[in-house]
C-alpha positions in Angstrom: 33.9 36.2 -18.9 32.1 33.7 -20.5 30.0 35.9 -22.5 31.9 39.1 -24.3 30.7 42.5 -23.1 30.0 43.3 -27.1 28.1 40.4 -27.5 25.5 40.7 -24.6 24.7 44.7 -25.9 24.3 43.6 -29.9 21.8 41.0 -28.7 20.0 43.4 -26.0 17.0 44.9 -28.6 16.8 47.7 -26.3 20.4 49.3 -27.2 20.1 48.8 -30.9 19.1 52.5 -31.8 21.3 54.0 -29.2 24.2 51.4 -31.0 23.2 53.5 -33.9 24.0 56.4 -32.3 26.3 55.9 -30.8 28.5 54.6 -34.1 27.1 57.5 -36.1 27.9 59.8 -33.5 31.9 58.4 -33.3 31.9 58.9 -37.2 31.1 61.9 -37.1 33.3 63.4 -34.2 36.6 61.1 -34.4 39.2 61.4 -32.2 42.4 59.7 -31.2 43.1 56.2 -30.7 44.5 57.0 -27.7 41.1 58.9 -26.7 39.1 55.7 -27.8 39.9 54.1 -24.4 42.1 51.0 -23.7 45.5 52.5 -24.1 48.4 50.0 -23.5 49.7 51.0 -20.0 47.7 53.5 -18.8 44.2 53.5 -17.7 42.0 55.4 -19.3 39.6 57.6 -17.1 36.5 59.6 -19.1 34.4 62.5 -17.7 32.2 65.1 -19.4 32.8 68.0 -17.9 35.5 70.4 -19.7 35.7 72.3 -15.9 36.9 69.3 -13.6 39.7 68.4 -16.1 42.2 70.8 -14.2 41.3 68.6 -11.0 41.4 65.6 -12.0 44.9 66.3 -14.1 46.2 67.3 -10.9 44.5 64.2 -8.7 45.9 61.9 -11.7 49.8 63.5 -11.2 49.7 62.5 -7.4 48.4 59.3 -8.2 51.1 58.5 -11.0 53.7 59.9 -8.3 52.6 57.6 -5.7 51.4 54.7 -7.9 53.7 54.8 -10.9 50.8 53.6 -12.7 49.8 56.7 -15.6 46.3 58.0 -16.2 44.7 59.6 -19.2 42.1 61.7 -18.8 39.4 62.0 -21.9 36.3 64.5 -22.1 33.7 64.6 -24.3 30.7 66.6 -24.6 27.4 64.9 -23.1 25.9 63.9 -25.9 29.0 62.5 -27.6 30.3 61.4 -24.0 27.1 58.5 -24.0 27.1 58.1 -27.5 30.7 56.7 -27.7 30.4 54.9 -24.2 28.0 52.8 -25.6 29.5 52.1 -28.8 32.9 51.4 -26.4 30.7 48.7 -24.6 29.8 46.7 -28.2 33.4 46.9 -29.5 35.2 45.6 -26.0 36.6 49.2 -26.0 36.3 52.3 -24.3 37.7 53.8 -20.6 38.9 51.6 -18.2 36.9 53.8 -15.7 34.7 56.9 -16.4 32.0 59.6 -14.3 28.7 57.7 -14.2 25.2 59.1 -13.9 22.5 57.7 -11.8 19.7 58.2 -14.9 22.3 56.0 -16.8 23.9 53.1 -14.7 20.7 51.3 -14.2 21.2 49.7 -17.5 24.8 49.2 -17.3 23.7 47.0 -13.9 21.6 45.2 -15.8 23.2 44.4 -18.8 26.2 43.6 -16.7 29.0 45.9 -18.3 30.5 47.7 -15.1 31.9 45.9 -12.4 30.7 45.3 -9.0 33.4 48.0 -6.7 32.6 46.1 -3.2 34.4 43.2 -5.1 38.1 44.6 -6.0 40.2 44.8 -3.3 41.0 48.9 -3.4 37.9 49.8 -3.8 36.3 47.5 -1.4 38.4 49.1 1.2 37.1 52.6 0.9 35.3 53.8 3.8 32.2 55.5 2.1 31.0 56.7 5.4 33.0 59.9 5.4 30.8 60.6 1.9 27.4 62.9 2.1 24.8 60.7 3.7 23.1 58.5 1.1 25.4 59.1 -2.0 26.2 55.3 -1.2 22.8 54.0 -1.2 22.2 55.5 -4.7 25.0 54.1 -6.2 24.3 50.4 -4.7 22.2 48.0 -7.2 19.5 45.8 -6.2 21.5 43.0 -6.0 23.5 45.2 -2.8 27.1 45.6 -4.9 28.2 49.1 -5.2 28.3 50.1 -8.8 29.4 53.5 -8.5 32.3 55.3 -6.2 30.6 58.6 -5.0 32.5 61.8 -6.5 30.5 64.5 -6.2 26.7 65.9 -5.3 24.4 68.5 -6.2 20.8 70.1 -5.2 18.7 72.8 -7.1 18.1 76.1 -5.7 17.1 79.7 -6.9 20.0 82.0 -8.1 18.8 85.6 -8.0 20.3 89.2 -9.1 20.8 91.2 -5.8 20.0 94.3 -7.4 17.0 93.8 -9.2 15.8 92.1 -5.6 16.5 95.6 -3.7 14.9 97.9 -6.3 11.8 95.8 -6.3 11.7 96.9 -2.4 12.7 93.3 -1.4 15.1 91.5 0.8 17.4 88.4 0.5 15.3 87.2 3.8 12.0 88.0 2.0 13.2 85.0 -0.6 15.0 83.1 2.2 11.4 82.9 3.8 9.3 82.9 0.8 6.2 80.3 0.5 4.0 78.8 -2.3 0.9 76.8 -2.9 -0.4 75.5 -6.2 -3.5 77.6 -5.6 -2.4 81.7 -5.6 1.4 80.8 -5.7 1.7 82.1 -2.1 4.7 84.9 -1.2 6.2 82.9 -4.2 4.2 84.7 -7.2 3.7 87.4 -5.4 7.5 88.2 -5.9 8.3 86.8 -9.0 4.8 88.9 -10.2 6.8 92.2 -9.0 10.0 91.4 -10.5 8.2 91.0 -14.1 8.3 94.1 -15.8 7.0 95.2 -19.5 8.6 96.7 -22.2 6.6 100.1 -20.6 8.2 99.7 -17.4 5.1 98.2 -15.5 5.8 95.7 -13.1 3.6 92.2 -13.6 1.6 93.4 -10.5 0.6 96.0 -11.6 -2.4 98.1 -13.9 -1.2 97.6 -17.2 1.1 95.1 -17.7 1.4 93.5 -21.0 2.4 90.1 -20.6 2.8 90.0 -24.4 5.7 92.3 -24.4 8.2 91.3 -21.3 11.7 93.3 -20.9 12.4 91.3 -17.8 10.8 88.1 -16.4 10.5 87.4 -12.7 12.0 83.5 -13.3 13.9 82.2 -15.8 13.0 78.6 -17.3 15.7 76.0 -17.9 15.2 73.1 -20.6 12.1 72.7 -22.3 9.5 71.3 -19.6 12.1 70.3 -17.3 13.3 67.3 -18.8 12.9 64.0 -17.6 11.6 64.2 -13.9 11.8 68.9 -13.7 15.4 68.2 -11.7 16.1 72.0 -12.3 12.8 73.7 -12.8 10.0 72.3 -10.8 11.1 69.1 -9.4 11.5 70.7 -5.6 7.5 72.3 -6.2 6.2 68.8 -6.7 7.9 67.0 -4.0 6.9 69.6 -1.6 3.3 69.1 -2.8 4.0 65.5 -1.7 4.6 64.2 -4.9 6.8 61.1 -4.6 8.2 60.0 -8.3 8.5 56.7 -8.3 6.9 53.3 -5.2 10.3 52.8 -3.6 12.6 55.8 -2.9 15.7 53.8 -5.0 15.1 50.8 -7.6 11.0 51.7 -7.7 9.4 49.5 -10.8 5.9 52.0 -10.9 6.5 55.7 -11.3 3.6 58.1 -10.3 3.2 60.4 -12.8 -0.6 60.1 -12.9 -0.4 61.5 -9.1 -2.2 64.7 -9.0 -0.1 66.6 -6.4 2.2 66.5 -9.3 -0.6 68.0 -12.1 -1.9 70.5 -10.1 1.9 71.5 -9.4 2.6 71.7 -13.3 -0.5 73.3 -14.2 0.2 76.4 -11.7 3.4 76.6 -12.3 3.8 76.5 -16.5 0.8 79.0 -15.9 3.5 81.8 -14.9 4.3 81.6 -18.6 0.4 82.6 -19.5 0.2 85.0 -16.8 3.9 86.7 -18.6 6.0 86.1 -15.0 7.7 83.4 -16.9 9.4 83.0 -21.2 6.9 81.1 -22.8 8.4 78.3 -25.4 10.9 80.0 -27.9 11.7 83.0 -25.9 15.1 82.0 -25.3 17.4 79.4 -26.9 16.8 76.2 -24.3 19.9 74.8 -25.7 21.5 77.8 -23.5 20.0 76.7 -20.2 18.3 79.3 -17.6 22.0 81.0 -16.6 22.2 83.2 -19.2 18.7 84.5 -18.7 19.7 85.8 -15.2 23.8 87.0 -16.3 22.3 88.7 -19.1 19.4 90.9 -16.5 16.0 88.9 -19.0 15.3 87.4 -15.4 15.3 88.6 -11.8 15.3 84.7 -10.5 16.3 81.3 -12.3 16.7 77.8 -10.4 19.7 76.0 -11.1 22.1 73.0 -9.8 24.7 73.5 -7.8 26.8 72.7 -11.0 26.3 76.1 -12.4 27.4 78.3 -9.4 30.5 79.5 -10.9 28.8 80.0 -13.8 26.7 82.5 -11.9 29.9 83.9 -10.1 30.9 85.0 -12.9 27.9 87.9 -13.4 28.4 91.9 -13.2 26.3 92.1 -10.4 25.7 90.3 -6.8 23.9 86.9 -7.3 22.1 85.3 -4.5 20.9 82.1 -3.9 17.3 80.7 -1.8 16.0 77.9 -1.3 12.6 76.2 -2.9 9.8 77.9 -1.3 7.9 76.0 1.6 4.5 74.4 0.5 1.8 76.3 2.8 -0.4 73.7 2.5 2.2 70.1 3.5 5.0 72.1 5.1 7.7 71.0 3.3 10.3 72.4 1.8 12.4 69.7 -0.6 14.8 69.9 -3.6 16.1 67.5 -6.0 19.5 65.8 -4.7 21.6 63.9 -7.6 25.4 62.3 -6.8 27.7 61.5 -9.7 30.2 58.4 -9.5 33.2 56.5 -10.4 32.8 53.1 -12.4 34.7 50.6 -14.0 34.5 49.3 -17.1 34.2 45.3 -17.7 35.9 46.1 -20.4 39.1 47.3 -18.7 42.5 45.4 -19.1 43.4 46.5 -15.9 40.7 46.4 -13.1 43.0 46.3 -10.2 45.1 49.2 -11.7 41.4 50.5 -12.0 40.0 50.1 -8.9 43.2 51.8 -7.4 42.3 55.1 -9.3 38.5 54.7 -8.3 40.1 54.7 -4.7 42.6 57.4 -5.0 39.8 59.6 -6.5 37.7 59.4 -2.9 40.3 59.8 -0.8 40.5 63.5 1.1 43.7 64.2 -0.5 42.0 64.3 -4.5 39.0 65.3 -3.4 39.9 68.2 -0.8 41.5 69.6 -4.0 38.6 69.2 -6.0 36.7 70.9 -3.5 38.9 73.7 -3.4 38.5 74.3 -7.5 35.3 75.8 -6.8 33.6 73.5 -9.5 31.0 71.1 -7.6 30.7 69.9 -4.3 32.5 66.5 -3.7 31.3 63.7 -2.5 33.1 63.8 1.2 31.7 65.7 3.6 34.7 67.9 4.5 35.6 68.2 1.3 31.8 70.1 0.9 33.1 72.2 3.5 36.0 74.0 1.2 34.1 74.0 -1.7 31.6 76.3 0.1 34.4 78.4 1.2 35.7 78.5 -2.1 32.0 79.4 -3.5 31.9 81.5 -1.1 35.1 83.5 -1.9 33.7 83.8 -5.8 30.8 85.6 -3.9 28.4 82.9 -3.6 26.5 82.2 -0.9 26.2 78.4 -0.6 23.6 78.1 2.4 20.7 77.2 0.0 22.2 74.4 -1.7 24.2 72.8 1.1 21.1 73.4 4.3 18.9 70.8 2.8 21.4 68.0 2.6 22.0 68.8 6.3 18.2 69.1 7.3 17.4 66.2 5.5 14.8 67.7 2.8 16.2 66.1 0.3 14.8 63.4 -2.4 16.8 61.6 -4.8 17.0 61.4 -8.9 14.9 58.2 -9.7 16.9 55.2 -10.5 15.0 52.8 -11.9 15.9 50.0 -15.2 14.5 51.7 -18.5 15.9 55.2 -18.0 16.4 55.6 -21.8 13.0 54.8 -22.6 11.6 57.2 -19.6 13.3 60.1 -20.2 12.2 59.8 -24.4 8.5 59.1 -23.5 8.6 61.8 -20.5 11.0 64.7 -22.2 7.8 65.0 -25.2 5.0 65.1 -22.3 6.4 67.6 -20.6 6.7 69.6 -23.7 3.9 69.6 -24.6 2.5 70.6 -21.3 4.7 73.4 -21.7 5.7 74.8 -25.1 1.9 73.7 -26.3 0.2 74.6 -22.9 -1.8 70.6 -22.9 -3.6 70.1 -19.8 -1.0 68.4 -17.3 -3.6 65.5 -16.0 -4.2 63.7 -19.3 -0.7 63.9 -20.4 0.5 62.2 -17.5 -1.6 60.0 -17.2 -1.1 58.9 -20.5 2.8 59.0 -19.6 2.1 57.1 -16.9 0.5 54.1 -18.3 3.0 53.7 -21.2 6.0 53.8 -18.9 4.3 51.5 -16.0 3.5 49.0 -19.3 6.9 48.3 -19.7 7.9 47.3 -16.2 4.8 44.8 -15.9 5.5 43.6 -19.9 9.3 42.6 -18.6 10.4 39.4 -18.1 13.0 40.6 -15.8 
């Protein structure tokens, strides 16, 4: 390289907080040396999440077997897990290869610090046509090099307790056929109404309730406002009130958060917290996401990505899953689809040795294991196909997460350049339109103009 990696991300203005934090963040943890990426003869492979370690360990002992060449496998919390990517990208350092996410790679593209897989002779190789239909086109940049080797998939649906369902008089078909509209809620609110019930034992539907004084809540809310683009919350509501996030369905530069389909979507559906159906900001601890709301019997229904189901499985009662509700007024029915990759680090001393690993990791034999961990669903298709029979052994009906990928009624997490800055600017808006109850139309509009600024301001 003519240029060191270090050298382009200490002159890129953009990255100079996150460097920040990045080095703070490294101080403050510390770890190994070996853990800090680059070890001498091995290649260093980094994911976040503590419950595919098992997998992987075993995927990386059949690689060494038939490869001789050793893997180490490092985790790190999410935060931490960025923080000290980053700072690995300024020092030369880090992973030789490590679980990418679409919100994420966008600026690694640009700022040219993972390498181009269609250009390394293993990974080149791979046939991604035996993965999930358009887990390749997510991970493929603008300039048409794959960035990222699909590993795994997920979609939001509704996880609900069985028995709370049955004593409110309903039916797992009732949910499985359940509608909405932005106007009365539809069968939607009628249900979740039901399953609200006060400190008195009144049901939300009922004479009496006191919304100020909820034992149990019809539906659960994950993160505050949704986060970035509502991926587990309300991001299948707005798409199937024809909201479409961004102009172009991958690499869009103009986001349409000034759209109303999407207002008129947030302000019904943050009013369930005003009506009581739903925990108003505080309530719960949003640090501890929507799965303990249901495990622990505070909800009746919480949407969730597929990532959690054994979390769910785990719950003293029967847990059922539905998909989003069908929008009575467009038809459709849509949820959020996101796919996680392998990339590899420009950084690597061995990208060759790398690419191998990226490779072994997407063939049938590592991921049909994967699959049958019961963790997430991997990125081959019959690989999907044990996981939901595992799922589906824990107790867990899969149907609702897997039927949309195969009907098509799927959209994808935006991937756009400036995900850092969008996800600060939108994560306060949606806040506020929810822990402070701001009307949804200014606030997005107002989001919408500052983010849309900074893709006509670049010089890109």
């Amino acid at each position: 390289m003519t240029t060191s990696i270090g050298k382009k991300l200490r002159r890129t203005a953009s990255l100079s907080v996150v460097a920040v934090l990045a080095f703070s963040g490294c101080a403050l943890t510390g770890s190994s040396s070996e853990a800090e990426g680059n070890t001498a003869g091995t290649i260093d492979y980094w994911l976040w999440d503590t419950g595919q370690i098992p997998g992987y360990q075993q995927c990386a002992n059949l690689f060494e077997e038939k490869t001789g060449k050793k893997v180490t496998i490092t985790q790190y919390g999410w935060d931490d897990y960025w923080q000290k990517l980053t700072a690995g990208f300024i020092a030369d350092q880090g992973p030789d290869v490590f679980t990418d996410h679409v919100a994420k790679y966008p600026q690694y593209v640009d700022l040219e610090v993972i390498m181009p897989l269609n250009e390394l002779e293993a990974t080149k190789n791979v046939d991604t046509s035996a993965f999930q239909g358009g887990l390749t086109d997510i991970w493929t940049g603008p300039d048409g090099n794959l960035y990222g080797m699909p590993k795994d998939w997920d979609t939001i649906a509704a996880f609900y307790n069985k028995d709370m369902i049955r004593e409110a008089g309903y039916s797992d078909e009732d949910l499985a056929s359940w509608d909405f509209n932005t106007m009365d809620g539809g069968t939607f609110e009628q249900i979740v109404a039901h399953l609200t019930i006060d400190k008195n034992g009144v049901r939300g539907d009922e004479p009496g309730f006191d919304k100020n004084n909820v034992a149990v809540y019809g539906l659960g809310i994950s993160e505050s406002g949704g986060s970035t683009f509502g991926q587990g919350q309300w991001s299948g509501f707005a798409a199937a009130n024809d909201w479409q996030i961004t102009n172009k369905p991958t690499w869009g530069d103009r986001y349409n958060f000034d759209d109303p389909a999407l207002s008129e979507t947030l302000e019904w559906y943050f009013g369930l917290v005003d009506k009581g159906y739903m925990p108003a900001y505080g309530v719960f601890s949003q640090a501890d996401g929507a799965a303990p709301q249901l495990t622990s019997g505070a909800a009746a229904i919480t949407f969730n990505g597929a990532w959690m189901i054994s979390t769910y499985a785990k719950a003293d009662f029967e847990v059922g899953t539905a998909k989003f509700p069908t929008n009575t007024d467009t038809g459709l029915n849509m949820t959020m689809m996101n796919g996680l990759a392998d990339s590899i680090s420009k950084n690597t001393d061995d990208p060759e040795g790398s690419a191998e690993w990226v490779a072994f990791m997407a063939t049938a034999e590592c991921q049909n294991y994967i699959g049958g961990e019961g963790v997430v669903f991997p990125s081959r298709t019959e690989a999907t196909e044990i996981a939901a029979q595992t799922y589906s052994e824990m107790g867990i009906d899969t149907w609702a997460f897997t039927e949309p990928v195969e009907e098509q009624d799927v959209f994808f997490f935006p991937i756009t350049s400036f995900g850092a800055d969008i996800s600060a600017l939108s994560v306060v808006a949606f806040e506020e339109i929810y822990a402070n109850r701001k009307p949804a139309a200014p606030e997005l509009e107002e989001l919408n103009s500052s983010i849309n600024n900074m893709f006509e301001n670049s010089s890109k």
